[in-house]
KENU-886881 format. One record per residue (C-alpha): x, y, z; residue number from 1. Coordinates in steps of 0.02 Angstrom, whole numbers, plus 50000, padded with zeros to 5 digits. Example, Ala and Ser with C-alpha at 12.3 -4.5 7.8 and 13.67 -1.06 7.14 Angstrom:
REM KENU-886881
       x       y       z   resi
   50615   49775   50390      1
   50684   49947   50357      2
***
This chain:
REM KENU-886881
       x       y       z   resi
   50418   47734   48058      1
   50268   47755   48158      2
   50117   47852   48104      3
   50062   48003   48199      4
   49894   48001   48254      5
   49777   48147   48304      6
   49749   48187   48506      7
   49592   48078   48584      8
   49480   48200   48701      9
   49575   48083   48841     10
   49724   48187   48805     11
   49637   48372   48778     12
   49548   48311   48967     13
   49727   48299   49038     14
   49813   48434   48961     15
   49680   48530   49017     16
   49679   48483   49191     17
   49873   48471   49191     18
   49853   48682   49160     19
   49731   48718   49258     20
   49813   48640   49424     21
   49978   48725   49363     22
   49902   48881   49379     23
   49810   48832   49519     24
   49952   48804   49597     25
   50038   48979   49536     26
   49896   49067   49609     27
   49927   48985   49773     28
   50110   49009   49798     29
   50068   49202   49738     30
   49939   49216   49890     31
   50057   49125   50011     32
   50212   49221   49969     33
   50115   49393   50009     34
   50038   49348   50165     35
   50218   49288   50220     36
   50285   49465   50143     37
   50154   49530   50262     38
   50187   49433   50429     39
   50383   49472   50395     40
   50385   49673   50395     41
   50205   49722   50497     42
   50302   49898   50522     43
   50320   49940   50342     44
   50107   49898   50314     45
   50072   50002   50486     46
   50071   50156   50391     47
   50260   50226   50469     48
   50323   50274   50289     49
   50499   50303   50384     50
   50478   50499   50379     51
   50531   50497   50536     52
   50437   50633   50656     53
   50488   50808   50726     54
   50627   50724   50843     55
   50794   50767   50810     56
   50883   50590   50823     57
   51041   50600   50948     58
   51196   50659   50829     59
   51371   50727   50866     60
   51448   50543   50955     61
   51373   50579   51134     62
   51210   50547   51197     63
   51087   50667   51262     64
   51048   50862   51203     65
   51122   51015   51296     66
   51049   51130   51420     67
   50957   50982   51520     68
   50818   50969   51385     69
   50868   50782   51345     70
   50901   50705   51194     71
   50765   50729   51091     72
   50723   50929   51088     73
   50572   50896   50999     74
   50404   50820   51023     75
   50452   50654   50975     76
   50352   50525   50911     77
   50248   50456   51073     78
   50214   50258   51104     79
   50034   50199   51131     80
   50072   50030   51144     81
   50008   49889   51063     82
   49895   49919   50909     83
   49718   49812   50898     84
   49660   49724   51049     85
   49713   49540   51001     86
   49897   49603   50974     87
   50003   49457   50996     88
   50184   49540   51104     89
   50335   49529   51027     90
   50465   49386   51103     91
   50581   49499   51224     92
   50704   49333   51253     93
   50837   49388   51213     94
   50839   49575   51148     95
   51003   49668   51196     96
   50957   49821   51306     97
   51069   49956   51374     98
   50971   50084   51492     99
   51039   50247   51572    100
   51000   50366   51721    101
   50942   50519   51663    102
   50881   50590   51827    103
   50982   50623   51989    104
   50895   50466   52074    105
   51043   50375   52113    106
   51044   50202   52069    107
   50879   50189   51960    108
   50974   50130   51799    109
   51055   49974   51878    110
   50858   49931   51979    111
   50749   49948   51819    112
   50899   49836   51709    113
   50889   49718   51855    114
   50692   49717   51810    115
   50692   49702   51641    116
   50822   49570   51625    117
   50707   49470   51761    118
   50538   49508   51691    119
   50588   49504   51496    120
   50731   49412   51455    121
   50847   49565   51405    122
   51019   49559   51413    123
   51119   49707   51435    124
   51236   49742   51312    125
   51357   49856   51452    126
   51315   49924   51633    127
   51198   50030   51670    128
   51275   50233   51677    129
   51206   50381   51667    130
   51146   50486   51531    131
   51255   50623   51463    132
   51096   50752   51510    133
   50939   50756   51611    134
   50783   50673   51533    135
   50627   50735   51558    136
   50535   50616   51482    137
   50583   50432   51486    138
   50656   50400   51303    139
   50680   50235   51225    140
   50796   50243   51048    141
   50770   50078   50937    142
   50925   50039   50824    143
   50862   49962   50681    144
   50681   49971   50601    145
   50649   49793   50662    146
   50682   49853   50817    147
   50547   49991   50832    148
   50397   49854   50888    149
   50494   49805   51033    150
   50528   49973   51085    151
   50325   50021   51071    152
   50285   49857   51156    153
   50418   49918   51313    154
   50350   50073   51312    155
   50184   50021   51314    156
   50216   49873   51439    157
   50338   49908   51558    158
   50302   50109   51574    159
   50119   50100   51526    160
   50096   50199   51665    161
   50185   50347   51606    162
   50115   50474   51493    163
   50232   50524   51345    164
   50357   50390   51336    165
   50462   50440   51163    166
   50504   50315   51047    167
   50645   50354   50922    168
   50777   50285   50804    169
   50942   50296   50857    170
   51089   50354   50757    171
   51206   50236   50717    172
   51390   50248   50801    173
   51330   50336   50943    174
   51447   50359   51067    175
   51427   50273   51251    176
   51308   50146   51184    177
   51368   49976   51132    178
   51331   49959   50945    179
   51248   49775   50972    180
   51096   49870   51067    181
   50950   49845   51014    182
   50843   49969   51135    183
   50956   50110   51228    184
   50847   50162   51378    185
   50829   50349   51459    186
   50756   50339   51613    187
   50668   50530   51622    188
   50605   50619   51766    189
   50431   50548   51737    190
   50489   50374   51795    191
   50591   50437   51944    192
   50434   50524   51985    193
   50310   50377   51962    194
   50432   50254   52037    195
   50454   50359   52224    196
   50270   50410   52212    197
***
């Protein structure tokens, strides 16, 4: 049998070194996995808590409120767009969009899906109708949390021109929308307005 001899300050050095890259290395893959936590869900660090605001969410299986006061009733929580000047956009490609006439401009659904599709990459999950009750303000309901960054970039993209474009989550199982949407869009007097101005 072989004798066992004491550690040489060769093997302290490397056991040493072995532990400190190990946790080295620990540290790192800490760091990394946060910032990815980060990139992945920018809504839930933008300070949106999911309270929701003082919009009433479309309820009941049909789309649109009563009395031609549109869908939302309330004040709604408003898009500004973008936040921080070197915002990089969301990739449109590919986001399924249904959009609906909620003025009595004839045809205005079917021309602004014709423009998104061309200038965006949307596809339209069903034809473009029209809403249930008159919008006065052009509304744009995002299905799933994810969703809610590409319906702030639309609204501050595509109808930056207009003032108090509402951004809200949609209900799920709404009737009349296709339940694959991503972004259900209310065209609202404001956009008939700006568009034959």
């Amino acid at each position: 049998m072989g004798s066992h001899q004491p550690p040489t300050n060769r093997s302290f050095y490397l056991s040493l070194a072995a532990s400190t890259l190990r946790f080295a290395i620990i540290v790192a893959l800490v760091i990394g996995g946060i910032v990815v936590i980060d990139q992945a869900f920018p809504a839930l660090s933008s300070g949106d808590g999911g309270g929701g605001g003082t919009t009433p969410p479309i309820t009941g299986g049909t789309v649109g409120g009563t009395g031609g006061t549109g869908a939302t009733g309330g004040t709604g929580a408003t898009a500004t767009g973008p936040t921080g000047v070197d915002a990089e956009p969301p990739t449109t490609e590919g986001v399924r969009i249904a959009v609906f006439n909620g003025t009595d401009e004839s045809g205005l659904a079917s021309q602004t899906q014709l423009r998104l599709e061309e200038s965006y990459g949307y596809i339209a999950t069903q034809a473009p109708a029209d809403a249930p009750a008159a919008y006065p303000v052009t509304t744009i309901y995002y299905n799933a949390p994810k969703d809610k960054v590409q319906a702030e970039y639309l609204a501050g993209d595509f109808f930056k021109k207009l003032d108090g474009v509402e951004v809200v989550r949609l209900d799920p199982g709404t009737a009349d929308i296709d339940p694959s949407t991503q972004l259900a869009i209310f065209l609202g007097n404001d956009y008939a307005a700006l568009k034959s101005a």
